[in-house]
N, C-alpha and C positions, 0 to 999 in steps of 0.2 A: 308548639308546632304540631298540625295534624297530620293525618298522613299523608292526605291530596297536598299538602307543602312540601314535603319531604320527597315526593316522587317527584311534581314539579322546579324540578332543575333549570338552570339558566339553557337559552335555547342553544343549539350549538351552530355555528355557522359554515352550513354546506361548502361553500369555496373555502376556510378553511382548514377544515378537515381532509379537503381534495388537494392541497397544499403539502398538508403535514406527510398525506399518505405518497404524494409523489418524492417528497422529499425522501421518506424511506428507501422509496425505491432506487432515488440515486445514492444513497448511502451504499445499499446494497452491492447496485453495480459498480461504488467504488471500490468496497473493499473485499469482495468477493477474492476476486485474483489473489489476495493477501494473506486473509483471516481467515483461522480453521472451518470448515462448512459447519464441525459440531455446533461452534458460536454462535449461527446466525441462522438455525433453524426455527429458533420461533418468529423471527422477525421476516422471512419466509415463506411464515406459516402466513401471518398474519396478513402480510401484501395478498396471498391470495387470495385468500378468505373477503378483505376487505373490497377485491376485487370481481369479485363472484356478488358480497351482499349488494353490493351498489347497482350490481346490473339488475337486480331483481326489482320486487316489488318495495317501495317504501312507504304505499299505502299499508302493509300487511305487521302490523306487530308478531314477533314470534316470541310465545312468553311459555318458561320451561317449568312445571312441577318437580322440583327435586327433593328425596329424603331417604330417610335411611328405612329396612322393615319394619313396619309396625307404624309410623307416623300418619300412617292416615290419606297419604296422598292422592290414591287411585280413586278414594271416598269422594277428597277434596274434587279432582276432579271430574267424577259424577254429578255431582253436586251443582259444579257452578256451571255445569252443560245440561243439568237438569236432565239428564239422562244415564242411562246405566251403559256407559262405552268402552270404560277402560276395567278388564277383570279385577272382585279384589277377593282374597281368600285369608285363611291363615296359613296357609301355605306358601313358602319361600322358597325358590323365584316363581314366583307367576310367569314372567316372560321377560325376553330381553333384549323385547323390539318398544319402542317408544308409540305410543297412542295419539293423533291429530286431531281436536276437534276446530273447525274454522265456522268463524262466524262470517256469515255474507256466503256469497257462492264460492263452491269451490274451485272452477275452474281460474280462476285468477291466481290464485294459492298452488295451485299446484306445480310449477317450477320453481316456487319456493321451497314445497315439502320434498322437492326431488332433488333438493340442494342441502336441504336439512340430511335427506335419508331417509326419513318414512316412509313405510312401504305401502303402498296405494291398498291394499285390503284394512287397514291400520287408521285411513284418514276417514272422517265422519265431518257432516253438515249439520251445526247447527240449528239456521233459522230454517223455518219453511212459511208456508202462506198463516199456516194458526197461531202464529208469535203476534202476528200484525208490526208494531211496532218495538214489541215490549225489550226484545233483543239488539233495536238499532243503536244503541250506545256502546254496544261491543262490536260490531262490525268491523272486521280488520284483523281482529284479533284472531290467533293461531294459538292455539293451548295446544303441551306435548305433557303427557305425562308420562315421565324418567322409568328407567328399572331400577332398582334400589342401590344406593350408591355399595353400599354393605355387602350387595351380595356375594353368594356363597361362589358364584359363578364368577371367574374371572372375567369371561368376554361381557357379562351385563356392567361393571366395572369401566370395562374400557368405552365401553358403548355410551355410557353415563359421561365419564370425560371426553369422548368428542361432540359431543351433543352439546355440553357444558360450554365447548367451544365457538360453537355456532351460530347458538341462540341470541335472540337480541335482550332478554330481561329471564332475571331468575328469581322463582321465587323459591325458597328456602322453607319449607314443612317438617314439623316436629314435634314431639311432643312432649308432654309434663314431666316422664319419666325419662327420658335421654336427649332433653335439649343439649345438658354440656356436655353431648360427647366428645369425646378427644379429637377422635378421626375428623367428626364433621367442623367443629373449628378449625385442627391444625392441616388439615389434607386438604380443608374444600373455601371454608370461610375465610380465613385469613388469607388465604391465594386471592379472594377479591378484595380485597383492601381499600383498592383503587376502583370500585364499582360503586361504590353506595348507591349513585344514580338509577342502578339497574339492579338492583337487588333489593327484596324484600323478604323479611321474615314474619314467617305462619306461626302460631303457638295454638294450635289444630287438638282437639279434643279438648277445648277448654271448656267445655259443658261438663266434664267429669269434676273442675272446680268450679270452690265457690268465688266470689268475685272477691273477697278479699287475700285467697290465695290465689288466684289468677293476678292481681295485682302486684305481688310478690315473686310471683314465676316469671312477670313481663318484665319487671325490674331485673330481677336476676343475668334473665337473656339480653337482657338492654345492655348491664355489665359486662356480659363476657363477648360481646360485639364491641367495646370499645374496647376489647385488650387485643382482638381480633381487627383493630383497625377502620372498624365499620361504626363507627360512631354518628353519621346521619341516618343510619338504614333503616327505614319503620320497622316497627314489628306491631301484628296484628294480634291478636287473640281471635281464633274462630274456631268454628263446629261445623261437617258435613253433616249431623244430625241436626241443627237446629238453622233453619234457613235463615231464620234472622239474624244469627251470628256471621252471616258469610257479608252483611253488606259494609262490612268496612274494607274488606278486601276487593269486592265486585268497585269497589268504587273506586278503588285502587287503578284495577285494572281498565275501567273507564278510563279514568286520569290517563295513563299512558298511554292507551289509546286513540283519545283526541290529539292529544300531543304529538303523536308522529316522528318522536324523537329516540327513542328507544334502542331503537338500529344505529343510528348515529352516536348515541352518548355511548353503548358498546363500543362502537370501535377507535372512539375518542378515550375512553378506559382502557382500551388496548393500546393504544396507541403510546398514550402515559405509561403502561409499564414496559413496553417493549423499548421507549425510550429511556429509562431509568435500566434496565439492562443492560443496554446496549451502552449506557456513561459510564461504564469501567473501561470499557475499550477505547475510551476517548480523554485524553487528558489535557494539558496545556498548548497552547497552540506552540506550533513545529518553530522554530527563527528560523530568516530568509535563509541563512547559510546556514544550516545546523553541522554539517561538517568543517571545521574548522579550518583556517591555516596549517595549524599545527600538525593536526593529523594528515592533512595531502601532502606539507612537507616529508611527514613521516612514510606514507604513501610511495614517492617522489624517490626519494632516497634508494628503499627498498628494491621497487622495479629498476632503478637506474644499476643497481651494484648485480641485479639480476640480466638486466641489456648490454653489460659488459658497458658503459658510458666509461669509466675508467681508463680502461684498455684501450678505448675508442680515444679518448681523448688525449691518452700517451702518444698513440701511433698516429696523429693528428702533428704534433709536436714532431716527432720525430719529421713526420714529412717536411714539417717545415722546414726543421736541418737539410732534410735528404734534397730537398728542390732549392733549396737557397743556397749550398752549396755548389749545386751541380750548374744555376746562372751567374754564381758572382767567385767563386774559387778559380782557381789557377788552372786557363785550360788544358797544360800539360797532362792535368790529373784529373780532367774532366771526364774522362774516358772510363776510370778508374771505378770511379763513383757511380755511373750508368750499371756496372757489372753490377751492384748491391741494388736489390729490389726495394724499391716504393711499401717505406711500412701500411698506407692506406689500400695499396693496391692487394699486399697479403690478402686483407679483410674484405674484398672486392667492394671496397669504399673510395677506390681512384676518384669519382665523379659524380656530386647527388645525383639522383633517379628524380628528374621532372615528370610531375604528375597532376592533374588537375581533376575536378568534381564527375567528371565527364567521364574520361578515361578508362579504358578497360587493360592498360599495360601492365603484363606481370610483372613487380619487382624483384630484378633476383635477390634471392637471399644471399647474405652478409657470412666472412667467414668467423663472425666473431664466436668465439669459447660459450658452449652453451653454459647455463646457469645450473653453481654446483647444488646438491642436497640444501646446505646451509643457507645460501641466498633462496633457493623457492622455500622454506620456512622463513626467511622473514619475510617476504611478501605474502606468507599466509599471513601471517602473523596481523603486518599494516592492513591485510584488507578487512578482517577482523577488526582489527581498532576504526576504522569506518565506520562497521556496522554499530560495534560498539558506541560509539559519539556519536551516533545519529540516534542511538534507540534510548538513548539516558535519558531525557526527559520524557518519552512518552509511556506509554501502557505496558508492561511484560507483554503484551499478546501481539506486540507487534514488533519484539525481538527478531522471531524468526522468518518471519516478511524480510528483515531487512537483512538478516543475514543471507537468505537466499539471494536478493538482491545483489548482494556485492559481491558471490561467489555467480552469480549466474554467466557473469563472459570469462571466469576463469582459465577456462579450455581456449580462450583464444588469443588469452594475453601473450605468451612467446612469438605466435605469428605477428602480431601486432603490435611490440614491442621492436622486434628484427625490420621491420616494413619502418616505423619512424626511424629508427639508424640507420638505414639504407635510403631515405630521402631528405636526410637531412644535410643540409648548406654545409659544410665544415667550415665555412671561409675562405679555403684553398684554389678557388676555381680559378682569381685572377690571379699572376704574381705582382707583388710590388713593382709601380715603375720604377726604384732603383736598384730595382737585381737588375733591370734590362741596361740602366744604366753604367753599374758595376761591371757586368759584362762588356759591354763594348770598352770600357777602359782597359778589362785585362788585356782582352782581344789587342787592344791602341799597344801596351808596355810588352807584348808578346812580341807584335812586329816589331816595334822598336829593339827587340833583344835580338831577333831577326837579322832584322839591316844589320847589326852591329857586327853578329856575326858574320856574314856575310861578308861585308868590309872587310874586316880581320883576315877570311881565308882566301878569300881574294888576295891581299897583302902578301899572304904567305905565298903565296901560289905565283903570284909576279915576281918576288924574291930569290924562290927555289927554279924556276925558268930563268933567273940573270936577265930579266926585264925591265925595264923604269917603273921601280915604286910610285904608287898615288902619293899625293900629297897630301899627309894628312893633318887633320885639325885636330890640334888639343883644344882642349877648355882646364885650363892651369896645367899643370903638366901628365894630366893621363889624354891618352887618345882619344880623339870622338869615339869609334868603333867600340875602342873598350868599354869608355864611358854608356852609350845604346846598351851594351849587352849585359853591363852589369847595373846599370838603373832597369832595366826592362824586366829580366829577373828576378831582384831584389824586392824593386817596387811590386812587381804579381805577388810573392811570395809575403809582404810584407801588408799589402794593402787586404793578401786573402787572412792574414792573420789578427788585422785590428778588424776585421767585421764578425769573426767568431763571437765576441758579448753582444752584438747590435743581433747575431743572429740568434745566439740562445736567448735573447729577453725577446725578439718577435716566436720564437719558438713558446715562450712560456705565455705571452699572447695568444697566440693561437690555440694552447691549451684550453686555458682559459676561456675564450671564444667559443670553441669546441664544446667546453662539457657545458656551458651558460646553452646552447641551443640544443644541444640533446638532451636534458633534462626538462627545458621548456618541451620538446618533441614528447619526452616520456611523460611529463605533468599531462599530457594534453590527451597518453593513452588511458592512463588512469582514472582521468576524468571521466572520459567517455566509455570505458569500461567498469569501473568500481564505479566512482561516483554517482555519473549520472544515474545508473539503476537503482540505487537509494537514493537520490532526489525525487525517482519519478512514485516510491515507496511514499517518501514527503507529501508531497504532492497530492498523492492520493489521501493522506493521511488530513492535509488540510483544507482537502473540498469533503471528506467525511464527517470531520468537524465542525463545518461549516450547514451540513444537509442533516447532522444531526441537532444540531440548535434549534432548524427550523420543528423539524421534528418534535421537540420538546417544548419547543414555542416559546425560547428563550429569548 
């Protein structure tokens, strides 16, 4: 394979890559809110970057000289400008601004080079009228030549990796004596791994060998590019002294140049590894419910013993005694029973609080017993196992998303827990139509104890006057009168006595009743407080996975 094969790469397809790169961008904005900023600065980086090349020129190759001192670079590109543009000395650093020479006019180029960075004393014009045509095959092309990656100078170092950043195609210059250096494998080369497309390596002063150790040095460097990853990447042999030696690279850079692809397979290379970074933060897709039963029950439980549901559900019961007594017990002692307060009314639970979507009605608070130390640790406790069972299958890095998440309405679960027990149904609103009916029979065996009375002292009272007694009626041998006042009696007393189990089992009913809808009430705070905010954690979680496949173009 030559070299014009090895640079020509398969073409990339523009609405593609305008896919992949939008896709980032909603990855981004989903998981921004979540995941650490440290995380997603390259991916960041690269939306804008990629955002900025595309508005520019993509008729304009941008192709970078980079190398370490002494490689020969600045020679290099003298040479293929055929001009003396960029300083070279033995002396290190020369400079630590990067060198522009553009072929074609420059004004076209120039919101390019103002994107790059280069500073307009810095950029230089190729052709002119006495080239004629000789230079039209490079037309487009932007040559920068780097400050030395090596150098002694911090800021020409850093200067070197953002340029490194920008560029659409890098070529790689070195020479016989420090091709394997360490730094420029392990710092620079193997960092492009995922480039081969755009990268090319120089073995620059090869006039100093002969061609059977030039062949030896190209293999060598050929070797330690695939342990660096880069096993398509040409590598040239050339000489800034010897102009024949430059045309396997000037051809090179023709090749890319027609091609028009350069910019694009950059950020198609970017793209692949920002997506290969970016798949540790993304692992198996989310289940519809990732929080379980188990744990809401757990959940459920927690908040309940925290909203006093208990207590609530006791004094739910009791009411039921305390009102089913006071309709169907003996009204002698109905009176009795009034004196002893309404266990629901203590709790200012006498009557749910009607409330609708609309509504702006305060509900008053509830007197139920706040929640001791021990109950709010186990509702830390369950809303932690939330987070927990929601985050087991997916990435460490998206632990503490969700634990925010399910601590985020923390601060308003007591208001919001008292607001459900205060609007919720007890059951108690109607009474049973046979208390009404129990009553009106006491009511019926009270008069009748009544009349009887009555009769009786009447009797007496005609007696002790020496007046004509009534006549009265037995039924077998007790007196009507007597008989009225002691079935009337008897019967109240007797009939309040066999409904006490009828009313402690609707009592233990009602309990029952009671705690089944305030724990439905409390499920529903939970939900909407714990849960949902790690759902919507979820959620995010699997339209990021979903925007990063595209991404990777899975």
């Amino acid at each position: 394979m030559n070299v014009a094969q090895k640079v020509r790469n398969d073409q990339i397809d523009t609405d593609d890559l305008t896919r992949r790169l939008e896709a980032l961008s909603r990855f981004l904005r989903v998981v921004d809110p979540y995941l650490p900023d440290g995380e997603l600065v390259s991916a960041h980086t690269l939306v804008e970057r990629a955002s900025g090349r595309l508005t520019l020129s993509l008729d304009h190759t941008v192709v970078a000289l980079a190398g370490s001192t002494g490689s020969g670079k600045s020679s290099l590109f003298n040479a293929l400008a055929r001009f003396k543009l960029s300083p070279v000395g033995v002396r290190r650093p020369t400079t630590g601004n990067a060198h522009a020479v553009v072929w074609g006019p420059l004004e076209p180029a120039n919101r390019l080079l103002d994107w790059v960075g280069v500073l307009p004393r810095q950029r230089f014009v190729r052709e002119s009228a006495l080239d004629g045509d000789d230079e039209a095959s490079l037309r487009g092309l932007v040559l920068l030549d780097l400050p030395d990656f090596d150098s002694i100078e911090r800021g020409h170092q850093l200067e070197v990796d953002r340029l490194l950043g920008l560029v659409d195609q890098i070529v790689w210059v070195v020479d016989p004596q420090k091709y394997g250096d360490r730094v420029l494998h392990q710092a620079y080369l193997s960092q492009f791994a995922t480039h081969s497309g755009v990268t090319i390596v120089v073995l620059n002063q090869a006039d100093r060998l002969s061609p059977a150790d030039t062949e030896l040095v190209v293999a060598d460097l050929t070797r330690l590019l695939g342990e660096d990853g880069l096993d398509e990447t040409p590598v040239i042999a050339s000489s800034a002294k010897q102009p024949g030696m430059l045309s396997e690279l000037r051809s090179a850079l023709e090749d890319t140049v027609a091609n028009r692809q350069a910019a694009l397979r950059r950020l198609a290379a970017d793209l692949d590894v920002i997506g290969e970074e970016l798949g540790v933060m993304i692992g198996p897709p989310a289940a519809e419910d990732e929080v379980d039963r188990t744990t809401v029950r757990q959940l459920c439980d927690s908040l309940s013993a925290s909203a006093g549901v208990p207590g609530v559900a006791d004094a739910t019961a009791g009411a039921y005694r305390h009102r089913a007594s006071a309709a169907t017990g003996w009204p002698l002692l109905r009176g009795l029973r009034r004196l002893r307060p309404d266990p629901l009314r203590k709790l200012h639970l006498a009557e749910p609080v009607k409330t609708d979507s609309v509504s702006t009605d305060v509900v008053p608070r509830t007197s139920v017993p706040a929640a001791d130390a021990a109950q709010k640790s186990a509702v830390g406790l369950s809303v932690r196992a939330v987070a927990a069972r929601a985050a087991a299958p997916l990435p460490e890095v998206w632990a503490p998303a969700l634990n925010s998440a399910a601590r985020s309405r923390a601060a308003d679960l007591p208001d919001a827990l008292d607001r459900a027990v205060a609007q919720t149904d007890l059951g108690l609103e109607k009474p049973p139509m046979w208390w009404r009916a129990v009553g009106v029979l006491q009511w019926v065996l009270l008069a009748a104890a009544g009349v009887g009375l009555g009769w009786l002292i009447l009797g007496y009272a005609l007696a002790a006057l020496g007046l004509p007694e009534i006549d009265g009626v037995q039924v077998g041998s007790v007196p009507l009168p007597t008989l009225l006042l002691l079935a009337g009696l008897a019967g109240g007393l007797l009939l309040w006595l066999l409904l006490r189990p009828i009313i402690e089992a609707g009592a233990r009913r009602a309990r029952r009743r009671a705690e089944q809808r305030l724990r439905s009430a409390i499920t529903e705070v939970g939900r909407g407080h714990v849960v949902a905010p790690v759902r919507d954690v979820l959620n995010a979680y699997a339209q990021a996975r979903e925007a990063l496949g595209v991404v990777r173009s899975e």
